[in-house]
LOBADREN-504001 format. One record per residue (C-alpha): residue in three letters; y, z, x; residue number from 1. Coordinates in steps of 0.05 Angstrom, whole numbers, plus 5000, padded with zeros to 4 digits. Layout:
N
REC,aa,yy,zz,xx,i
REC,ALA,Y,Z,X,NUM
...
***
This chain:
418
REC,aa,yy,zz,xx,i
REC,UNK,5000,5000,5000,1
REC,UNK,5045,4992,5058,2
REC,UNK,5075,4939,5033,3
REC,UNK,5091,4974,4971,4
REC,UNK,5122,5029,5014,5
REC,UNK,5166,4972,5048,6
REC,UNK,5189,4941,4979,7
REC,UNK,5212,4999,4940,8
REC,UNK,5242,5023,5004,9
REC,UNK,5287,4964,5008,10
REC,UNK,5300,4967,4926,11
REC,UNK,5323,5041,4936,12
REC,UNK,5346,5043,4990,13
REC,UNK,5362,4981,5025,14
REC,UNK,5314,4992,5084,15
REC,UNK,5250,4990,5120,16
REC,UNK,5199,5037,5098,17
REC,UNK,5194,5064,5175,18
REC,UNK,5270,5077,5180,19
REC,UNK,5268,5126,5133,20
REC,UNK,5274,5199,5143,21
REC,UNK,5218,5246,5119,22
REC,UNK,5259,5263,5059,23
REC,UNK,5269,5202,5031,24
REC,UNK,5196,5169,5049,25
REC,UNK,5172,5227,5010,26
REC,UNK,5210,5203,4944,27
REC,UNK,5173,5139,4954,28
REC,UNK,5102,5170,4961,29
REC,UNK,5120,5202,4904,30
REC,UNK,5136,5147,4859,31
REC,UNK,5076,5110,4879,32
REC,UNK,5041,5166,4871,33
REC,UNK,5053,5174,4798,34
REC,UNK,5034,5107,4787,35
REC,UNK,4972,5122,4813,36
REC,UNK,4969,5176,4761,37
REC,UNK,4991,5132,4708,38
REC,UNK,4944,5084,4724,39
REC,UNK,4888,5139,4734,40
REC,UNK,4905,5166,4670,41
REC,UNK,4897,5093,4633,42
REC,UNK,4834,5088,4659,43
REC,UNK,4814,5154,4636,44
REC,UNK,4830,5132,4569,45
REC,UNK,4804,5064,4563,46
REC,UNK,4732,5096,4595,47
REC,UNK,4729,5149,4539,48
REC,UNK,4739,5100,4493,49
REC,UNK,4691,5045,4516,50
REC,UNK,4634,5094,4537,51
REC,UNK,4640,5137,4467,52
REC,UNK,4650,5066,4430,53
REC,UNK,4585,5041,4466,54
REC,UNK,4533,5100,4455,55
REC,UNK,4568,5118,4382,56
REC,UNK,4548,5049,4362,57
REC,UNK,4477,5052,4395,58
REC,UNK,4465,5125,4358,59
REC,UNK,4485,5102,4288,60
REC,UNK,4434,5042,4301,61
REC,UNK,4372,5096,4316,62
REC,UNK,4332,5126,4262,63
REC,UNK,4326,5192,4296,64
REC,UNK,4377,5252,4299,65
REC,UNK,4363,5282,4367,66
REC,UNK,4411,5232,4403,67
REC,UNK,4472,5262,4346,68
REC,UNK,4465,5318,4404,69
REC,UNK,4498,5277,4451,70
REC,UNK,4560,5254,4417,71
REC,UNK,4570,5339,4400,72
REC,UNK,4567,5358,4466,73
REC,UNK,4624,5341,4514,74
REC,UNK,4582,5307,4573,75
REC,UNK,4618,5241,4564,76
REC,UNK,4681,5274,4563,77
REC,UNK,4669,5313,4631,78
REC,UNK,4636,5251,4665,79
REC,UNK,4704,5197,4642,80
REC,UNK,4750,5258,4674,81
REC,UNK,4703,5230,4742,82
REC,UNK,4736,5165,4732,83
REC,UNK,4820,5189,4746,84
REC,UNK,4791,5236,4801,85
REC,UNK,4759,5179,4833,86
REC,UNK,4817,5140,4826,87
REC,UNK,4859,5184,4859,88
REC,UNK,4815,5216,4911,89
REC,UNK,4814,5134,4938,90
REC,UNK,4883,5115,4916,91
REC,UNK,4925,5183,4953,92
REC,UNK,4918,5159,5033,93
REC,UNK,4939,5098,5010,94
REC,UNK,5001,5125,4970,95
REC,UNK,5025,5183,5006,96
REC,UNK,5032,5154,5075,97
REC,UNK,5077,5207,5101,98
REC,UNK,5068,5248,5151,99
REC,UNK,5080,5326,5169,100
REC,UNK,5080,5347,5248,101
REC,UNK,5042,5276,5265,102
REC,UNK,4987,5291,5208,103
REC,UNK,4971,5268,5138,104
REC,UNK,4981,5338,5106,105
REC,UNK,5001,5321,5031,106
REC,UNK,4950,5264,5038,107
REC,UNK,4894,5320,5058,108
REC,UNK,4917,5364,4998,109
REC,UNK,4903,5313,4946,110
REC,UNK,4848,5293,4969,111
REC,UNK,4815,5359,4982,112
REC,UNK,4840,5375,4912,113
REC,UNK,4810,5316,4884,114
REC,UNK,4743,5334,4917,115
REC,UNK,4747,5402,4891,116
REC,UNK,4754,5375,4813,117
REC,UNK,4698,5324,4823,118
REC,UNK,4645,5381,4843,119
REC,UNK,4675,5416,4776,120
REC,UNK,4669,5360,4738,121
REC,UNK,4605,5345,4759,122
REC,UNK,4576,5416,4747,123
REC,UNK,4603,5420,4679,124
REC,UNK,4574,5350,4654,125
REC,UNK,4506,5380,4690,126
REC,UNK,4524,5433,4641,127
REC,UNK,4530,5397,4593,128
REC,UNK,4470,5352,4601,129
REC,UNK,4422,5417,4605,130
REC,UNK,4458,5449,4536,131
REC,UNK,4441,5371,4502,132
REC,UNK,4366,5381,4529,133
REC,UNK,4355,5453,4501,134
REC,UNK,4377,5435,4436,135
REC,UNK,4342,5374,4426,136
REC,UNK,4282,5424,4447,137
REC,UNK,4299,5469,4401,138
REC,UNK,4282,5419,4351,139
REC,UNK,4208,5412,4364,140
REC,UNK,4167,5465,4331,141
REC,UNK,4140,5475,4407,142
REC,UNK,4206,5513,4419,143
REC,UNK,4192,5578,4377,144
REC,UNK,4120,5584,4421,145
REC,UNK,4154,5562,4495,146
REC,UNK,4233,5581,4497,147
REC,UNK,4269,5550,4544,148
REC,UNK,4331,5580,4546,149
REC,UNK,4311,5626,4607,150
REC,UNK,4293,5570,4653,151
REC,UNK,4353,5530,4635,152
REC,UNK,4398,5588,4647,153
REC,UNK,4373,5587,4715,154
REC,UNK,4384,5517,4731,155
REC,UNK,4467,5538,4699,156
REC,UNK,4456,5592,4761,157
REC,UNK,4438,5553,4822,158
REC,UNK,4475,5502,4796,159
REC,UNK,4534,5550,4801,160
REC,UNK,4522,5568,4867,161
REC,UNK,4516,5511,4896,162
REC,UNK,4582,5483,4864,163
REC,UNK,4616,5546,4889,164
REC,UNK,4577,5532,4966,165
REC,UNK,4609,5454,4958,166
REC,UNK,4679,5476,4935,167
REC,UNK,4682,5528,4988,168
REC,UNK,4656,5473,5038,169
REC,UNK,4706,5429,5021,170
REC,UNK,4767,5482,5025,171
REC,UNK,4749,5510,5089,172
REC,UNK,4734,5433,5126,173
REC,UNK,4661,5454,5145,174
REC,UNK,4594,5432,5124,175
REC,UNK,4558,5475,5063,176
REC,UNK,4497,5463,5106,177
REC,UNK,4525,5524,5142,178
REC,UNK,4547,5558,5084,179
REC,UNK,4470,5546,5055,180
REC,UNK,4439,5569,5121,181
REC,UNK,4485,5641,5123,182
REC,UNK,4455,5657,5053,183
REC,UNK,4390,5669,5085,184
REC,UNK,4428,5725,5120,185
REC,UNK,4443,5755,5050,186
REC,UNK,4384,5759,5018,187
REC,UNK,4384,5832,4997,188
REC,UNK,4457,5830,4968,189
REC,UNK,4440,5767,4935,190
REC,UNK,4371,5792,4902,191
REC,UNK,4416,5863,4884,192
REC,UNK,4479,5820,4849,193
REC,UNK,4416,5783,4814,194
REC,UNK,4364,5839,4803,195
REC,UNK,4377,5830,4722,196
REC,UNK,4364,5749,4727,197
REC,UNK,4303,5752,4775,198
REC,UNK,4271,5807,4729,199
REC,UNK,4284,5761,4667,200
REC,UNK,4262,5705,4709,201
REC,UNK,4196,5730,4722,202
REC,UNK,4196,5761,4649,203
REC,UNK,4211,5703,4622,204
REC,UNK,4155,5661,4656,205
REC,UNK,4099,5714,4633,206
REC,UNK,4130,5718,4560,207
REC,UNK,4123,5640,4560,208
REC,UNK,4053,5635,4594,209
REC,UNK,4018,5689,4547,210
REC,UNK,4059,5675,4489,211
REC,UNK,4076,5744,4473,212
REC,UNK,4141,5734,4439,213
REC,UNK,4175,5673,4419,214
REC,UNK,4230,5645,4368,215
REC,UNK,4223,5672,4289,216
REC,UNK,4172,5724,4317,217
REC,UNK,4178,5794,4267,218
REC,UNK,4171,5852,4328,219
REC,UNK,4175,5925,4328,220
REC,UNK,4201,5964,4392,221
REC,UNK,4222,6040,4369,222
REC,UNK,4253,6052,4437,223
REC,UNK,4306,6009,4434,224
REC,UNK,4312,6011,4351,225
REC,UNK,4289,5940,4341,226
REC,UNK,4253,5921,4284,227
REC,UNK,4259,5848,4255,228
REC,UNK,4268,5769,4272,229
REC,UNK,4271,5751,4343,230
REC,UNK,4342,5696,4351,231
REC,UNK,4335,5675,4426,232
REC,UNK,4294,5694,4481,233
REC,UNK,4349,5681,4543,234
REC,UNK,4343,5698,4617,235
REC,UNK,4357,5774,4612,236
REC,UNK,4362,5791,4546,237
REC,UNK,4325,5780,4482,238
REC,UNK,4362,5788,4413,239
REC,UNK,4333,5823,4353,240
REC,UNK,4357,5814,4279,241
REC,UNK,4340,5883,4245,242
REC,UNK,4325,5873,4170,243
REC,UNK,4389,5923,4157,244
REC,UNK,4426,5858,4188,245
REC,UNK,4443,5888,4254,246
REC,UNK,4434,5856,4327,247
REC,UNK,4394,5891,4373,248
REC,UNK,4389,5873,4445,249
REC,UNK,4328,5876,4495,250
REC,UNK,4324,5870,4571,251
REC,UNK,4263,5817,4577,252
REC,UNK,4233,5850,4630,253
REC,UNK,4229,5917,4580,254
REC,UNK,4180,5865,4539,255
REC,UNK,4133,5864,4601,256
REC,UNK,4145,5942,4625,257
REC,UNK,4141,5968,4554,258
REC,UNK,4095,5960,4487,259
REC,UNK,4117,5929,4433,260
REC,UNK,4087,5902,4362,261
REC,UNK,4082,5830,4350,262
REC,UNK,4068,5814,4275,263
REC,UNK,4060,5738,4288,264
REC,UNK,3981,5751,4280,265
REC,UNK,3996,5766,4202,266
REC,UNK,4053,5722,4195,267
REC,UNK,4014,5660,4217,268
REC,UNK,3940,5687,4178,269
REC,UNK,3982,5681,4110,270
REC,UNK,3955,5752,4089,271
REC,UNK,3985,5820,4102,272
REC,UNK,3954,5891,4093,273
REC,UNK,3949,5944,4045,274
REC,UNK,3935,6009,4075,275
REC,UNK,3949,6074,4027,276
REC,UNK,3928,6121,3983,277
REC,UNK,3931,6158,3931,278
REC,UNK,3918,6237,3932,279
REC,UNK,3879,6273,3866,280
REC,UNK,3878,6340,3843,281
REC,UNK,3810,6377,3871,282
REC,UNK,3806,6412,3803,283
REC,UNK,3808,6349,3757,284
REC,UNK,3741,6329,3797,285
REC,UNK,3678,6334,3757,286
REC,UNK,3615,6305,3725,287
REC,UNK,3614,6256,3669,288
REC,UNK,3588,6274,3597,289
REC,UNK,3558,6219,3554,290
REC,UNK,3620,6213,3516,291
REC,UNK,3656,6192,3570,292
REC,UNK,3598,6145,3595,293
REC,UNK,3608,6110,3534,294
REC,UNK,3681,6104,3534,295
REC,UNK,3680,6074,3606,296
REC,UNK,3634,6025,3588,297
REC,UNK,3670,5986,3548,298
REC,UNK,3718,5973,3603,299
REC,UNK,3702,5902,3628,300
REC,UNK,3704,5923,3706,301
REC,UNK,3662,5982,3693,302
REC,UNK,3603,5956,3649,303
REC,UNK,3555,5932,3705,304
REC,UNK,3567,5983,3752,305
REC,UNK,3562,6044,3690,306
REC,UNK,3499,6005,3669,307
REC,UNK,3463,5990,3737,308
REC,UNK,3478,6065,3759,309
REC,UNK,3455,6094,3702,310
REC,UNK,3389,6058,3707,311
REC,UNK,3383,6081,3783,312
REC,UNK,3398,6161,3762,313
REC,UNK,3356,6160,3707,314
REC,UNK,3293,6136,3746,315
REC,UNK,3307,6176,3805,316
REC,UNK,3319,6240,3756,317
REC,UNK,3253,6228,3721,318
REC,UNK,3222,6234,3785,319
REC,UNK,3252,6288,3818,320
REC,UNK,3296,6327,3776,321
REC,UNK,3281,6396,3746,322
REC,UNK,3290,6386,3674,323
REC,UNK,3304,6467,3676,324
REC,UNK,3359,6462,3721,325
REC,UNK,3407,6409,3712,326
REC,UNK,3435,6428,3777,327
REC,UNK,3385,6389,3815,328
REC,UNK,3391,6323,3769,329
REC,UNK,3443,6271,3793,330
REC,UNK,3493,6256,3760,331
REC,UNK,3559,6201,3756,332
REC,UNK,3626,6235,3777,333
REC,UNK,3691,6218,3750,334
REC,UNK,3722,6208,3829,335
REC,UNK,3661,6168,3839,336
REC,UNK,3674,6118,3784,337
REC,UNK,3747,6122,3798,338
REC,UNK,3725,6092,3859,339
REC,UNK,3682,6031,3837,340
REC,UNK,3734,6010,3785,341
REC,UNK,3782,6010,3840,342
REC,UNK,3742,5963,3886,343
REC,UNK,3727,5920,3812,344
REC,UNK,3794,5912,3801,345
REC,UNK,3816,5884,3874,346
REC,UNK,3749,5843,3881,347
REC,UNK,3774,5808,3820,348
REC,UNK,3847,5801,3840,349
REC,UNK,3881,5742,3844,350
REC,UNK,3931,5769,3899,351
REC,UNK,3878,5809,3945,352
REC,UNK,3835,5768,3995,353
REC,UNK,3766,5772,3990,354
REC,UNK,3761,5737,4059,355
REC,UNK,3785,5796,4087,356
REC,UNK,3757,5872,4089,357
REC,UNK,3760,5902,4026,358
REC,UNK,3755,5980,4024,359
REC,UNK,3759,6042,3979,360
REC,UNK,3745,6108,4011,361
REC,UNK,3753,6181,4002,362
REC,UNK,3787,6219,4059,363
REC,UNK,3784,6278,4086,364
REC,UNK,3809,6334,4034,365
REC,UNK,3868,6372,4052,366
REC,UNK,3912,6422,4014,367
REC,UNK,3945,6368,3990,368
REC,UNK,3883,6347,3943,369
REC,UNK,3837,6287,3956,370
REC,UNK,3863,6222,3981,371
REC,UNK,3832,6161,3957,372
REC,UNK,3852,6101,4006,373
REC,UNK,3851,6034,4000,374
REC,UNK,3847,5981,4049,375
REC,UNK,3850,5911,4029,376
REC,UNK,3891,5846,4048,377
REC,UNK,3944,5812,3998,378
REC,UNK,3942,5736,3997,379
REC,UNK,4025,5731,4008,380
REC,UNK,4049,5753,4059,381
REC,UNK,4122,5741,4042,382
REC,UNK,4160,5831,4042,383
REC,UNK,4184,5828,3971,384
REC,UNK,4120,5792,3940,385
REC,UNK,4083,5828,3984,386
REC,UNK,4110,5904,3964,387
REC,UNK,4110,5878,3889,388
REC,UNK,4030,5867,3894,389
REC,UNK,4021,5934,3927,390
REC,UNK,4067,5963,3875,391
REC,UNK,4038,5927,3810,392
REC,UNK,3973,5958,3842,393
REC,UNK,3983,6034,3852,394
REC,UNK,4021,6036,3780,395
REC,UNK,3966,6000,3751,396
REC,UNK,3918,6065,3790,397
REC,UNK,3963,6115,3776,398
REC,UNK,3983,6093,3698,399
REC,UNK,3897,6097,3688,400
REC,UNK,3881,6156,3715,401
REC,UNK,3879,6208,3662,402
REC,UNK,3815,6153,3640,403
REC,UNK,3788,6187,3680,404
REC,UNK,3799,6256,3668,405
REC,UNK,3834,6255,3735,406
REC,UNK,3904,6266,3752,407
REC,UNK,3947,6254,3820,408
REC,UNK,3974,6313,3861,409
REC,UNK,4037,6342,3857,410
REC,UNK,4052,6407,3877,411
REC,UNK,4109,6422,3836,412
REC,UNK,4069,6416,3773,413
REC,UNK,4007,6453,3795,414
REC,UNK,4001,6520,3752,415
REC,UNK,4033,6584,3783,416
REC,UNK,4067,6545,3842,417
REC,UNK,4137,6554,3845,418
***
């Protein structure tokens, strides 16, 4: 551009370019210096425009809706900012000619600053590019089993570093292959500043390789209050949606260190549970008389089981039973029967597996009467269908108990307790 230099010397000033003094040379480094950031910022424009115009044309022409990622993110935005850099980085020796103390000093500036802004630019578009990849991810049903986001936060890491190691470089006029080769030297402050990341690192990997936790899971970790929907599974910490709405946040490594629960098991078998029971008053407990035989017959559930028992008692009574002592006979007990109409009734319904164990049982007494526990699996798993089931179920126990001749435990209503 020397010939540049020359003419706008002799328009402003009526003179060679090399008569000039520093002052005045400086005025015309500058002029041509902001047309080279005119012309730097033209092309920026006219590159945004071309290179969106291109790939927004060649995304409304595909079927799928991954590529939409790209035209969210800001990649093309960080790599046509490359473009005026580059422009300027090559155009400043040839604009700013002029000299300080025999060397190219404002030259040097620009140009180091330009180098500087390229290595950002860069690293943010690589950014960029890595945020486009996770969320297209994210979009495969793969992603809730195999998170990424830990690994790709890594990448952001060394990626950081090493922009810092070039930018530094590039200040200081020395290679980063020095700067690289002096890290080895601080190893142990490096793996302190980092002690978090590497632990989430390594986390991370094992969480991923066993599949212990992943994206949607429903986990349970009392120590740190969490109990609900895993969001994200990142580098060094692992966010929990409690069902009370709140955010609860993990250290990954504390998933490897610690126990937790993982309900994917039921989530993903599409049945869930029932484990409770229902406690009786000792002194309600007792034989049945014929009359109530005969009344529990006729109840659909119990009819087979009533009729098939009987049978059984009566033959084994006619064998061994003292017809003097009726103490020695067998006999059908109301807690007994309880407890086959119970199993009847979830055998035949609709909501309780039968592919699943299916169990009525009477547990140890205690002075809070006998508890009779069921332990059965519903067919949806879904919380509020789920606790209607097991609700519908234990009114429908607790409504036909006095049937009977049983009734539930409460100690506020048992006779001289106050």
């Amino acid at each position: 551009m020397n010939t540049w230099h020359d003419k706008l010397s002799e328009w402003f000033f009526q003179q060679e370019f090399s008569k000039l003094n520093w002052n005045l040379s400086l005025v015309i480094d500058g002029v041509l210096f902001i047309v080279v950031l005119v012309a730097a910022i033209i092309a920026y424009y006219a590159t945004r425009k071309i290179v969106l115009g291109i790939v927004t044309k060649v995304v409304e022409k595909t079927s799928s809706t991954w590529d939409d990622e790209l035209l969210k993110s800001r990649l093309f935005k960080w790599l046509a900012l490359l473009v005026p850099v580059v422009i300027i980085l090559n155009a400043a020796p040839h604009a700013i000619i002029t000299q300080h103390d025999g060397l190219p000093v404002f030259s040097q500036l620009i140009q180091t600053t330009a180098k500087v802004f390229i290595i950002i630019m860069a690293f943010l578009a690589a950014n960029s590019l890595l945020n486009v990849m996770e969320r297209i991810y994210s979009r495969f049903e793969v992603s809730r089993e195999l998170p990424i986001k830990g690994f790709v936060q890594v990448i952001k890491i060394i990626l950081l570093l090493a922009a810092i190691i070039f930018i530094v470089s590039t200040l200081i006029g020395r290679s980063p292959v020095l700067i690289f080769s002096g890290l080895g030297a601080m190893t142990a402050i490096i793996m302190l500043i980092f002690k978090d990341s590497i632990l989430g690192l390594v986390a991370g990997i094992q969480l991923s390789a066993n599949r212990m936790v992943a994206r949607g899971d429903w986990i349970e970790m009392p120590k740190f209050g969490a109990d609900g929907e895993v969001l994200e599974v990142a580098l060094t910490t692992v966010k929990v949606r409690n069902w009370d709405k709140t955010i609860t946040t993990i250290p990954t490594y504390a998933l490897i260190s610690d126990s937790f629960k993982n309900w994917r098991g039921m989530s993903t078998s599409g049945v869930r549970r029932i484990k409770r029971s229902v406690s009786l008053d000792m002194s309600t407990v007792g034989f049945l008389d014929q009359e109530s035989l005969k009344r529990l017959g006729k109840i659909t559930l119990l009819h087979d089981y009533l009729e098939e028992k009987q049978k059984e008692i009566d033959a084994w009574n006619a064998e061994n039973a003292d017809p003097a002592n009726e103490i020695n006979a067998r006999a059908l007990s109301n807690i007994g029967t309880f407890r086959a109409y119970i199993r009847e009734y979830l055998k035949n319904h609709p909501k309780i597996s039968n592919n699943e164990t299916l169990l009525v049982r009477q547990l140890q007494p205690s002075e809070h009467g006998i508890p009779i526990e069921i332990y059965v699996f519903t067919t949806d798993n879904a919380w509020v269908k789920y606790e209607d089931i097991q609700s519908d179920i234990f009114d429908h126990f607790l409504s036909i108990l006095p049937e009977f001749g049983l009734r539930a435990f409460q100690r506020d209503a048992l006779p001289g307790v106050d």
